[in-house]
C-alpha positions in Angstrom: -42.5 -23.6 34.0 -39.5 -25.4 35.2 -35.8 -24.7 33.9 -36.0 -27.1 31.9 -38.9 -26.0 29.7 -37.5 -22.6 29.4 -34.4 -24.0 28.1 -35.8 -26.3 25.4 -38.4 -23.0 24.9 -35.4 -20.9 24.4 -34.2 -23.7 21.9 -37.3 -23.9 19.8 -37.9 -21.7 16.6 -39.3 -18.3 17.4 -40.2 -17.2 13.7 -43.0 -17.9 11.8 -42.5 -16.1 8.5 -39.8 -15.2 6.3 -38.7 -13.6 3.2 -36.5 -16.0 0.4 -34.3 -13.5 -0.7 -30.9 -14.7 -1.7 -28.8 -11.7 -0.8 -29.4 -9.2 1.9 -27.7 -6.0 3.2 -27.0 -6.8 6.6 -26.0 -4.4 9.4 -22.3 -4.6 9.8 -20.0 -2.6 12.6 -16.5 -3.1 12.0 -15.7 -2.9 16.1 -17.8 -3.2 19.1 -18.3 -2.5 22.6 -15.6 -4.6 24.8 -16.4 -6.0 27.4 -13.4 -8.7 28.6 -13.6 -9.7 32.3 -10.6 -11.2 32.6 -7.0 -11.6 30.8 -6.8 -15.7 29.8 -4.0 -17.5 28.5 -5.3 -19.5 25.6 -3.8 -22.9 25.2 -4.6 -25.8 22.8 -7.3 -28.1 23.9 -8.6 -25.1 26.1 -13.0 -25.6 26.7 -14.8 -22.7 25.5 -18.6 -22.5 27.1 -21.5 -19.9 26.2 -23.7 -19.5 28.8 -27.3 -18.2 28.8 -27.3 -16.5 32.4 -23.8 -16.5 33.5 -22.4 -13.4 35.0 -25.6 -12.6 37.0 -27.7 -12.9 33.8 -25.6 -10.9 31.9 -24.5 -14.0 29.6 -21.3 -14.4 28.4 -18.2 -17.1 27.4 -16.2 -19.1 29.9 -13.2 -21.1 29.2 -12.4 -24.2 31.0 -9.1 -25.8 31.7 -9.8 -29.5 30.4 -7.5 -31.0 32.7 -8.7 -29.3 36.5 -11.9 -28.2 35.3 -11.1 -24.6 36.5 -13.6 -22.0 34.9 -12.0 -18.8 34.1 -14.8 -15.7 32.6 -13.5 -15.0 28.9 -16.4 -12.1 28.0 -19.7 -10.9 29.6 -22.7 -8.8 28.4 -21.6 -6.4 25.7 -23.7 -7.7 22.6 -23.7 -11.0 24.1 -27.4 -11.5 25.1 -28.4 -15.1 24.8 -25.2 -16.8 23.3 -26.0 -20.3 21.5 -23.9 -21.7 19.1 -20.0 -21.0 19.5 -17.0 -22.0 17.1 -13.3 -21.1 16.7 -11.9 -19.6 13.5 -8.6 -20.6 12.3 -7.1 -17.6 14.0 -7.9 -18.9 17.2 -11.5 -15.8 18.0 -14.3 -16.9 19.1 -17.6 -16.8 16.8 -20.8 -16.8 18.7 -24.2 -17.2 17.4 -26.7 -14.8 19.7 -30.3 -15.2 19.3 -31.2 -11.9 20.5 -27.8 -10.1 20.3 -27.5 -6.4 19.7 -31.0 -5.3 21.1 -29.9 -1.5 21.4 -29.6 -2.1 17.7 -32.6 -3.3 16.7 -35.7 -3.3 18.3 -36.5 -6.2 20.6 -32.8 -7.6 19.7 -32.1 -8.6 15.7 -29.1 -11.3 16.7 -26.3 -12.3 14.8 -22.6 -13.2 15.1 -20.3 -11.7 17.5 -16.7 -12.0 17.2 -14.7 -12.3 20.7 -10.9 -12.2 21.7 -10.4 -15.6 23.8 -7.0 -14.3 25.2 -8.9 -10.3 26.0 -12.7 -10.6 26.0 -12.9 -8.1 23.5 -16.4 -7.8 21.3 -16.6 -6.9 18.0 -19.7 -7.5 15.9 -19.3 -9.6 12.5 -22.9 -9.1 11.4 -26.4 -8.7 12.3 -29.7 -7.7 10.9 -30.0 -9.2 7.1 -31.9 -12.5 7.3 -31.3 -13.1 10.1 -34.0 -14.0 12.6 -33.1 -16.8 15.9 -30.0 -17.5 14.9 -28.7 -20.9 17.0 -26.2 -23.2 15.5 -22.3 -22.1 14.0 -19.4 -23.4 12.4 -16.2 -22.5 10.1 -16.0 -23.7 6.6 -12.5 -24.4 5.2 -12.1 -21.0 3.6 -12.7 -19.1 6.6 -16.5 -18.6 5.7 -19.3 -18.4 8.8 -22.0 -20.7 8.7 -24.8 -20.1 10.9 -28.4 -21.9 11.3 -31.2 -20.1 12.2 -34.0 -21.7 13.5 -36.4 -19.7 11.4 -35.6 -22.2 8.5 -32.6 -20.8 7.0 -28.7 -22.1 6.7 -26.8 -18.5 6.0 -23.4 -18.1 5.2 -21.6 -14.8 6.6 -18.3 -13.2 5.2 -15.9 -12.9 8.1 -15.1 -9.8 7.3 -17.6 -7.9 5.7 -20.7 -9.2 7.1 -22.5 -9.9 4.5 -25.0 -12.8 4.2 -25.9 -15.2 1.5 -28.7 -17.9 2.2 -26.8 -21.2 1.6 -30.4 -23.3 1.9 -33.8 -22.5 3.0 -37.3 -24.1 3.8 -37.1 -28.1 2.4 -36.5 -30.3 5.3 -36.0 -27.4 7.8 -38.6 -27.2 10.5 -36.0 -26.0 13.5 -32.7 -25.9 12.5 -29.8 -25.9 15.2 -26.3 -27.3 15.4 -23.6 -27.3 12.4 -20.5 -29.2 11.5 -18.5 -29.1 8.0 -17.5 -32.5 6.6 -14.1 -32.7 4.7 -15.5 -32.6 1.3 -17.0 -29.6 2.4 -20.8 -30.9 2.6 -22.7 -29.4 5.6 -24.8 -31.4 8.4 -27.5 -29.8 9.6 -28.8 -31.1 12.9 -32.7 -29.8 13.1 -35.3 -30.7 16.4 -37.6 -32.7 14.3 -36.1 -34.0 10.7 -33.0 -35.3 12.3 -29.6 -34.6 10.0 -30.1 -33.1 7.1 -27.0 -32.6 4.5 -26.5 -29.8 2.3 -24.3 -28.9 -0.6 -22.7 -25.7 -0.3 -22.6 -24.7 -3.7 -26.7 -25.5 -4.8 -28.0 -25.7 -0.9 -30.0 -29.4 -1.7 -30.9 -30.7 1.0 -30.8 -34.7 1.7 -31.7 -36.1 4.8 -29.1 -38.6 6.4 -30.7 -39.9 9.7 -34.3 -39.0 10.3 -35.6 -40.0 14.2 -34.4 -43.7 15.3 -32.2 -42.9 18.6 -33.1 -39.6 18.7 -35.3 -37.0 18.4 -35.2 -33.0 19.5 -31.2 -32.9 19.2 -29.5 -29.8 20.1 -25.8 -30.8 19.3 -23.7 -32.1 16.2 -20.0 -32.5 16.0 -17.6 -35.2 13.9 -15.3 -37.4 15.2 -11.7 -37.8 13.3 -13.1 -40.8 10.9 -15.9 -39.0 9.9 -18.5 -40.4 12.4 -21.5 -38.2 13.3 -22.4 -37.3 16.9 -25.4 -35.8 17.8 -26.7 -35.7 21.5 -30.7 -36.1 22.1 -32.3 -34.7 24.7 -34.9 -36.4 27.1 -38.0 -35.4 25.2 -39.2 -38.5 24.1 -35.9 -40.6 24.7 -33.3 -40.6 27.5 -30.5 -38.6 27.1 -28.4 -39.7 25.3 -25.2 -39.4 23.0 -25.7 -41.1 19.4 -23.1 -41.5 16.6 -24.2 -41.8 13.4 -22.2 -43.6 10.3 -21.9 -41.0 7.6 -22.2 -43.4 4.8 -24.3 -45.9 6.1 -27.0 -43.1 8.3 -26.6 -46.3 10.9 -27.4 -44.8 14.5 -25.9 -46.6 17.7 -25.7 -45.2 21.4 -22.3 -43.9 23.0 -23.5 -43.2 26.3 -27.0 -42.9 28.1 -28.3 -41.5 31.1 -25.4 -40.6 33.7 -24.6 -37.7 34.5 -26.9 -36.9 31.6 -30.3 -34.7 32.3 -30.1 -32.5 28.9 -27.1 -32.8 26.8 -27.1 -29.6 24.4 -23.9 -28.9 23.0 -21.1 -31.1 22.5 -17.6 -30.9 20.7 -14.5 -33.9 20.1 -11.4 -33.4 22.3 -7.8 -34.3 20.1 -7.5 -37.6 21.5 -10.6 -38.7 20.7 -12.7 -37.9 24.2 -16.2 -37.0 23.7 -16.9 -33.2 25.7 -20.8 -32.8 26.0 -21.9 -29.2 27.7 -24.9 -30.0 29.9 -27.6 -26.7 31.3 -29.2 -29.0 33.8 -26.1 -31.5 35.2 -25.0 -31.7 38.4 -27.9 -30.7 40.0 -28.8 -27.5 38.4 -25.7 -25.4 36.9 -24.5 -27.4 34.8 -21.5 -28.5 33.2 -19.2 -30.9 31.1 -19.1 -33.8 30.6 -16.8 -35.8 29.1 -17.1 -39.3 27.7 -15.0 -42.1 26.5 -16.0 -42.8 22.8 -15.4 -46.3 22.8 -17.2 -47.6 26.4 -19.1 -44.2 26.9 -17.8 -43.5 30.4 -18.9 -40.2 31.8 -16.8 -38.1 33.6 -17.6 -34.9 35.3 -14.9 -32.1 33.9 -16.3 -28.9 35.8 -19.2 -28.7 37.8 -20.8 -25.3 39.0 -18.6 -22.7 39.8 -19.4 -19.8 37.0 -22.0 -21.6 35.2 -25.9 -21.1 35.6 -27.3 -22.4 32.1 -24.3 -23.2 29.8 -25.2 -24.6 26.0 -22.8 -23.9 23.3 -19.0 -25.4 23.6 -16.0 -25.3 21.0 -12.0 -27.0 21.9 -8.9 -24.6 21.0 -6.8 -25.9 18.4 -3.2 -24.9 17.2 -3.6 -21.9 14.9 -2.8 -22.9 11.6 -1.0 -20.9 8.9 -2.6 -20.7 5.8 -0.1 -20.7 2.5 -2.0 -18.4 0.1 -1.4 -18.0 -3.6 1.2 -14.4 -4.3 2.3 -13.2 -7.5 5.3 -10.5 -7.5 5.0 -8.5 -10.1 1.7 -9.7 -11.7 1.8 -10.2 -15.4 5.4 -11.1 -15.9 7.6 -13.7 -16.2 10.2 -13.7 -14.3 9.9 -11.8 -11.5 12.2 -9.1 -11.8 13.4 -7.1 -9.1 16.4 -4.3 -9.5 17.4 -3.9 -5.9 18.5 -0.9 -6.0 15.1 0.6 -7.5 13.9 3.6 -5.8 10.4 2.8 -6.8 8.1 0.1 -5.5 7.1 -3.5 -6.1 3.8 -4.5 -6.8 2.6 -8.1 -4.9 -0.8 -9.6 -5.5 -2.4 -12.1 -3.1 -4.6 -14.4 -5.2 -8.2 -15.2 -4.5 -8.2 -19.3 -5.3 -11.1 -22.0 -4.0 -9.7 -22.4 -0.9 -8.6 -18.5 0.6 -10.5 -15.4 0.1 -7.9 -12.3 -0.7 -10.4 -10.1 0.6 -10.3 -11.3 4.2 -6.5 -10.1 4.8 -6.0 -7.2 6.5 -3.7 -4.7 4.3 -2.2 -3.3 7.3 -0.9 -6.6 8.8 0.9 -7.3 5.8 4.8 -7.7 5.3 6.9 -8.7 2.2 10.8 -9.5 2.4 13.5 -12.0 2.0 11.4 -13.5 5.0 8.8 -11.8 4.6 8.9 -9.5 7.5 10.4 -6.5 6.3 8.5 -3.6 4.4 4.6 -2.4 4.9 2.7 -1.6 2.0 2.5 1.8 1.0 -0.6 1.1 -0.9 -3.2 -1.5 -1.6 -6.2 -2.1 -3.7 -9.1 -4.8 -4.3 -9.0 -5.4 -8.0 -9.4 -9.0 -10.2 -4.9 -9.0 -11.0 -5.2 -12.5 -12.9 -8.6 -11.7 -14.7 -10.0 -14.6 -13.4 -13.5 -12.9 -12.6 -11.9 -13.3 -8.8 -11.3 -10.1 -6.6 -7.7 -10.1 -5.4 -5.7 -8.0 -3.5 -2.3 -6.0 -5.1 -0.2 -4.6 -2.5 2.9 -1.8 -3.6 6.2 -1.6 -1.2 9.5 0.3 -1.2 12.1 -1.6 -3.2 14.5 -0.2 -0.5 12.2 -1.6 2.8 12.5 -5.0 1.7 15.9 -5.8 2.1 16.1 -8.1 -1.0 19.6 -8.3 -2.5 20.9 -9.0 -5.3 21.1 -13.2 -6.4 18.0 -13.7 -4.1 15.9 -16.4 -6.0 12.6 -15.5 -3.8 11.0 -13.7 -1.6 7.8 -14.2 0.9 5.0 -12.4 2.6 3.3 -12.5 5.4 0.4 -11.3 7.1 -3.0 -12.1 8.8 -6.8 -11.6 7.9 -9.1 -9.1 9.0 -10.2 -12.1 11.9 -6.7 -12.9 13.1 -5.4 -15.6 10.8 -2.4 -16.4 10.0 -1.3 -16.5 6.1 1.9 -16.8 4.1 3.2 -17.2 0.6 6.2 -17.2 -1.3 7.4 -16.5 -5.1 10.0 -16.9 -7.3 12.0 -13.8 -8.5 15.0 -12.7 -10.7 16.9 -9.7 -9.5 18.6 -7.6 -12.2 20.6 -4.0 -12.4 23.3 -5.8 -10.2 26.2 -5.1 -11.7 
């Protein structure tokens, strides 16, 4: 068998029953074994590869400087066993999708999603077991939510922090489901080897498909330029390889670039200016590498070639963490907010579950509240629904006296971080009294 076939084998669906349940308990460690090989400065734009053999067939992540092409080891082994799909949540982790992940686990390896620190290497598992079966493909919807496509038929969504899984789709127009990419609305492409892109509503899970066949066929990557545009690469099966873009209105299919330094494009991922980054197993001879290509005359460009990588597949860009503003009420249920500084007792903040930001991902413990919203820890903290909107939100108690709020202050703010590192803060009115 040549590399080739035992990377598109690798590739293929591996299942051949499963069970339509729509909720399942899934096996959920809160921290992991680490296993970091190297310290890495993480900067914007920054290349993040999976690779299937790296690390003397250990597997693992590498990170790539975009501009010299350097290759610097990120994480190896660990529960990483053959690493797939890879995206970056809003805190700036890793998310990889392992087919085979956590084989002291489960017998013969049950996969799932590992979490990893880009600047330490450090592994924690986010979930594993539950429906899951070949998990390939990954993305990040706009709450913070998992997605991950499993090749076994299925589109589940996993809870960052818990772990839990709920099947988003299932069966329909699924025959070998891989990569993933959220629209803005919020619809989800599904790239799959033989029905081509499939969309799916996130709420219901109907599937529609977009672009059947045409300019390619047994595609293994999906990403989406700024406009909108689809991008999937097709690999040499019955085609050359190639990179197509799609029009998401339209389903209109036309060739970016062809051949090259092409000999089976896998993953690929859109740089900020625009620049095209396709992750290649077999390039350059052998060990692979990226590629990156002009979006307008298709250009290829070598970025890396060799050095640390044997068979890499999965690729994600680092982006600027963002800060989330999330929804706070100070002392829930009234109106104003009144605060008497010079209280000895505490002062209840909720952080609201809305459509957009789930309360239950923040970590209690990274939590502050203030005049800037770095002063006092909580002292207590609870899941409960505050505004009895059938929501679960989070209430948080601190000292009056830790906060540092004085008297005439018209607000105050919190901030804090979610269980996977990111960044949230909110602000409310309030009227303090007992100043006189």
């Amino acid at each position: 068998m040549t590399k080739k076939e035992e990377i598109m084998k690798r590739s293929r669906n591996r299942a051949s029953t499963w069970v339509l349940v729509f909720f399942a308990t899934a096996f959920v460690v809160s921290a992991g074994a680490a296993v970091p090989v190297a310290t890495v400065t993480v900067n914007p734009g920054d290349i993040f590869v999976t690779d299937l053999l790296a690390f003397g067939g250990a597997s693992g992540v590498i990170r790539v400087d975009p501009a010299t092409g350097v290759e610097t080891p990120v994480s190896a082994g660990g529960f990483l066993v053959q690493p797939f799909g890879i995206a970056i949540e809003a805190s700036g982790n890793l998310v990889v999708a392992d087919a085979s992940a956590f084989g002291g686990l489960c017998p013969g390896g049950c996969g799932g999603v590992v979490r990893v620190n880009p600047a330490t290497g450090a592994q924690s598992i986010v979930s594993t077991g539950g429906f899951f079966v070949d998990p390939f493909g990954i993305a990040i919807e706009a709450d913070g939510k998992i997605l991950v496509s499993d090749a076994s038929g299925l589109l589940i969504r996993v809870h960052p922090s818990t772990g839990a899984q709920q099947i988003v789709s299932a069966a329909g127009f699924f025959a070998s489901p891989t990569a993933l990419a959220v629209e803005a609305s919020g619809t989800i492409l599904v790239d799959d080897q033989l029905s081509g892109i499939i969309r799916v509503d996130p709420v219901t899970g109907t599937q529609t498909p977009l672009s059947p066949g045409g300019l390619f066929c047994g595609s293994l990557g999906l990403a989406l330029e700024a406009g909108g545009d689809i991008l999937v690469t097709a690999s040499p099966g019955c085609l050359a390889a190639r990179v197509v873009r799609v029009n998401p209105l339209t389903a209109a299919q036309s060739v970016v670039s062809a051949g090259g330094l092409f000999s089976l494009p896998f993953g690929l991922a859109v740089e900020a200016g625009g620049d095209i980054l396709v992750v290649d197993p077999l390039a350059f001879g052998g060990p692979g590498g990226v590629i990156r290509v002009n979006p307008v005359t298709g250009a290829q460009t070598p970025v890396p070639s060799g050095g640390l990588f044997v068979e890499p597949v999965g690729i994600a860009i680092a982006r600027t963490p963002q800060v989330i503003t999330v929804a706070i009420d100070i002392t829930p249920g009234s109106l104003p907010n009144s605060i008497n500084p010079r209280n000895k007792g505490v002062i209840p903040v909720a952080i609201l579950t809305t459509n957009g930001f789930d309360a239950v991902t923040v970590d209690p413990v990274a939590v502050r509240f203030g005049p800037t919203g770095n002063e006092a820890v909580p002292v207590h903290s609870a899941l409960e629904d505050v505004d009895g909107d059938g929501d679960i939100d989070l209430i948080l108690h601190f000292r009056t006296q830790d906060t540092g709020i004085q008297c005439g202050a018209p607000s105050a703010s919190l901030t804090g971080q979610t269980v996977s590192g990111q960044v949230i803060q909110g602000a409310d009115s309030i009227r303090t009294v007992g100043c006189k």
